[in-house]
C-alpha positions in Angstrom: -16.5 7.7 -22.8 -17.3 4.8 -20.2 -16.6 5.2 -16.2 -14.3 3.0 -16.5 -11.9 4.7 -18.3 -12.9 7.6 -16.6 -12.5 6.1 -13.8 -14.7 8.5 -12.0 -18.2 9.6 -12.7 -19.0 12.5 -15.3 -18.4 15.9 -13.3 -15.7 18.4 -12.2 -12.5 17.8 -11.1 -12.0 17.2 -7.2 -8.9 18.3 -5.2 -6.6 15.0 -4.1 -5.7 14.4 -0.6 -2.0 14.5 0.4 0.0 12.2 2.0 2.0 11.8 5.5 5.4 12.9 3.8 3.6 16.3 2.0 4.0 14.8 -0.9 0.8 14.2 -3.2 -0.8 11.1 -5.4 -0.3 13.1 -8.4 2.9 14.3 -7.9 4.2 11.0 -7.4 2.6 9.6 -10.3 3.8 13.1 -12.8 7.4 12.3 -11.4 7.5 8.6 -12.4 6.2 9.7 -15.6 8.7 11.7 -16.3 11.5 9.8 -14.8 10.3 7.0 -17.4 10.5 9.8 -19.9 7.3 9.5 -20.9 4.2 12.2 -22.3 1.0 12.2 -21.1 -0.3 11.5 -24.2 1.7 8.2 -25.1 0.7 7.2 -20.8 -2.8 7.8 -21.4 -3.1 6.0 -24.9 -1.3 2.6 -23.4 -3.4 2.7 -20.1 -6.7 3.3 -21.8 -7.2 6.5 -20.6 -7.8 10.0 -21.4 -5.1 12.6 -21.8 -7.3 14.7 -20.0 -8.2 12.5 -17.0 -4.5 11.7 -16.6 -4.0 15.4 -16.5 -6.3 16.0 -14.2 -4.7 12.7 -11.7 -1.4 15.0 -11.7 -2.4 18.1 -11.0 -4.4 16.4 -7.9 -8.1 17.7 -9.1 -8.8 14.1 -9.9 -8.3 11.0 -7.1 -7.8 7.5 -9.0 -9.1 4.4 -7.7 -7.2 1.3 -6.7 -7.5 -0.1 -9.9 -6.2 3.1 -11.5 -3.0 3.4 -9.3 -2.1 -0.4 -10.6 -2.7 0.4 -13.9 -0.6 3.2 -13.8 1.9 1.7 -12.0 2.2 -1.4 -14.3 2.4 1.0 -17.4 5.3 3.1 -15.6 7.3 -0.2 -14.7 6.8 1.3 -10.7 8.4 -1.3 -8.4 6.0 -2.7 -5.9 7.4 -1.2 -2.9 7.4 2.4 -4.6 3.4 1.3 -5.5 2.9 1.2 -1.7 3.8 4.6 -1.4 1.2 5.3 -4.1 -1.8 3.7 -2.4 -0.9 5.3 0.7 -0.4 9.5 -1.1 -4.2 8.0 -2.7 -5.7 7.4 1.1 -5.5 3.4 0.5 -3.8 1.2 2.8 -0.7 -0.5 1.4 -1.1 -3.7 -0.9 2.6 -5.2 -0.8 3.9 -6.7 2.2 7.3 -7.0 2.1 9.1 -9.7 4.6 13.2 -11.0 5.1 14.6 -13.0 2.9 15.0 -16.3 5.0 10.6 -16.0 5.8 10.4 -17.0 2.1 10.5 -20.7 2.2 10.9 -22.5 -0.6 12.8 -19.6 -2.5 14.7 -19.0 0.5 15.9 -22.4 0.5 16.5 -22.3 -3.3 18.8 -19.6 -2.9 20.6 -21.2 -0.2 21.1 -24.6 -2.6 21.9 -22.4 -5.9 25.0 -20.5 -3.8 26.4 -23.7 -2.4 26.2 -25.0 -6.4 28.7 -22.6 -6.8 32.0 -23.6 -4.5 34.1 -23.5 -4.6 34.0 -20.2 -6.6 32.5 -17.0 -4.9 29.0 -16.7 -5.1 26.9 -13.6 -3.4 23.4 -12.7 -3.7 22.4 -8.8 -3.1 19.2 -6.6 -2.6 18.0 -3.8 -4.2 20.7 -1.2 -2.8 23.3 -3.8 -3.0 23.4 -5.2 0.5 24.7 -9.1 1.0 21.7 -11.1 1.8 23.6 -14.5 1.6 26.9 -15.7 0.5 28.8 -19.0 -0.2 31.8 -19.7 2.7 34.4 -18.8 -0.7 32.7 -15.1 -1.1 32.8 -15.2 2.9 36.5 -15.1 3.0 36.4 -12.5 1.0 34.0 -10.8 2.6 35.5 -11.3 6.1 38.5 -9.4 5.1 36.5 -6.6 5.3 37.4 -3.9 8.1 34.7 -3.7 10.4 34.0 0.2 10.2 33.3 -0.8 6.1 31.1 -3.9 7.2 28.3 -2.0 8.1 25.6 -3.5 9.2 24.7 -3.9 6.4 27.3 -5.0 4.4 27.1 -3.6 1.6 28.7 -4.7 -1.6 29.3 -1.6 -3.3 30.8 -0.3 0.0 33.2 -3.5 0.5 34.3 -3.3 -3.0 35.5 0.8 -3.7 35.4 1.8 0.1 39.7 2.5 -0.1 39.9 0.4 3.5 37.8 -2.2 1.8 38.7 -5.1 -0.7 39.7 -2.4 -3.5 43.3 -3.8 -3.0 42.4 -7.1 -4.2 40.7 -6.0 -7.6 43.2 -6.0 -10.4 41.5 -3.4 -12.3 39.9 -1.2 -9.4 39.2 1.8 -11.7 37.5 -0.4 -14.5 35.6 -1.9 -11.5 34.7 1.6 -9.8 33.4 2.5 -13.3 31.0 -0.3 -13.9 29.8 -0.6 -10.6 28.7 3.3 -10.6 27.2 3.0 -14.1 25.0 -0.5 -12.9 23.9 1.2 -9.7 22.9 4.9 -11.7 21.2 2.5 -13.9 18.8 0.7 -11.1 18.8 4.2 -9.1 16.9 5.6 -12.5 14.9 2.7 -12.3 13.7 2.5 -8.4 14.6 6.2 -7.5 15.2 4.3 -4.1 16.5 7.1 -2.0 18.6 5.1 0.3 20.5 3.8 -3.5 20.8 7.6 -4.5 22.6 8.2 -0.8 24.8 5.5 -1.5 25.6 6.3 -5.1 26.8 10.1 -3.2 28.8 8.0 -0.5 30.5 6.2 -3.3 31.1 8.7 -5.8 33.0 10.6 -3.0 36.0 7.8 -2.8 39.0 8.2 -4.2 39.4 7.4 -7.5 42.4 4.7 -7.3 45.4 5.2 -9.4 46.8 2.6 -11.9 49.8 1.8 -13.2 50.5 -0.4 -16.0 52.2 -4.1 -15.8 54.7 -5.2 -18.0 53.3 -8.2 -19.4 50.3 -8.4 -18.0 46.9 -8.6 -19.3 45.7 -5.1 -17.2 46.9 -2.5 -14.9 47.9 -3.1 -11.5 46.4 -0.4 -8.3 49.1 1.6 -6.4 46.8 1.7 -3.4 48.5 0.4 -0.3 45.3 -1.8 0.9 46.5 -5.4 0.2 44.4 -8.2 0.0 45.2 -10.2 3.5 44.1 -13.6 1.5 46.8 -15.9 0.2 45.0 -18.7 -1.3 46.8 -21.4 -4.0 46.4 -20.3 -6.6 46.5 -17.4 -6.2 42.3 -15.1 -6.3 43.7 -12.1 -7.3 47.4 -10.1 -8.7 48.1 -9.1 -5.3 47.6 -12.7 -4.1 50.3 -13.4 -6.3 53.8 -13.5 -4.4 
């Protein structure tokens, strides 16, 4: 057995330290393992360690290095700002700096170009929890229908969208909507575990489910809920565009 899969020199077990939140390095690393619904065993194996070493990292008798945190992290799929939080509970200083969208440059400007590409159909680019970082001037006048106690800051899609004051009057099949919005965002909350997406999935799941009622001859069902979509455009977006 080398150091470097070690990663530690031969000898007993030393206690971790613990981060500024309480919450220790190998704590954080068991729970991403198990989130990812992973054994130790099958962790160890693809990150070229041993099972006992790994063990030993979660129980907090070991502290990994650098270089063990990354690749731990890359074998558990961590996202890089959830790797910061990592170095930190390890007594490293953070490696992923993390700026706004329009510092980016290049990409910034790329994103910019590839939404305009799009009009005159919508066109909306969100983050991580679903927040607008830029939109086209069609999503805008969508977007501006939105009452001002839904609009945040930040706007949030997700919010704009189910919120029962918000654009659910202008969906034609709110409920199918609701449904596959709540499924996407459990999905990239199991993911992440961002905490600020779990509060939001709470906030949303709390709405009102709309009702529905069928439309003769129409290809879907039709929402009962008084909030009407303001927007009259020709032709019409949306079935209650539709005069």
């Amino acid at each position: 057995m080398t150091s470097g899969v070690m990663d530690s020199a031969p000898g007993p077990c030393e206690p971790g330290p613990m981060d500024a939140t309480g919450t220790s390095i190998g704590s954080r690393l068991r729970r991403w393992r198990e989130r990812r619904r992973r054994s130790q065993l099958d962790v160890a194996l693809a990150a070229g360690v041993s099972t006992r070493h790994l063990s030993c990292l979660e129980t907090g008798r070991a502290l990994p290095s650098r270089s063990m945190i990354e690749r731990l992290a890359d074998e558990l799929d961590i996202p890089l700002r959830e790797r910061n939080g990592l170095y930190v509970a390890a007594g490293f200083a953070p490696v992923h700096a993390e700026r706004a969208w329009r510092d980016l440059g290049p990409a910034a400007e790329a994103l910019t170009a590839l939404l305009r590409a799009h009009e005159p159909y919508p066109a909306v680019a969100i983050d991580v929890r679903w927040n607008v970082v830029e939109a086209n001037a069609a999503m805008r006048r969508f977007l501006d229908l939105v009452p001002r106690a839904v609009a945040g800051p930040p706007l949030n899609m997700l919010r704009a969208t189910l919120h029962p004051d918000g654009l659910a009057g202008c969906l034609i099949s709110p409920d199918r909507w609701r449904a596959n919005a709540l499924r996407r965002a459990r999905r990239q909350l199991d993911r992440t575990a961002d905490e600020e997406l779990a509060a939001l999935i709470l906030e949303l799941e709390s709405y009102p489910v709309p009702d529905v009622e069928p439309v003769p001859g129409a290809a879907g069902p039709r929402t009962t809920s008084p909030s009407r979509c303001a927007w009259r455009p020709n032709p019409p977006c949306c079935r209650c565009c539709t005069p």
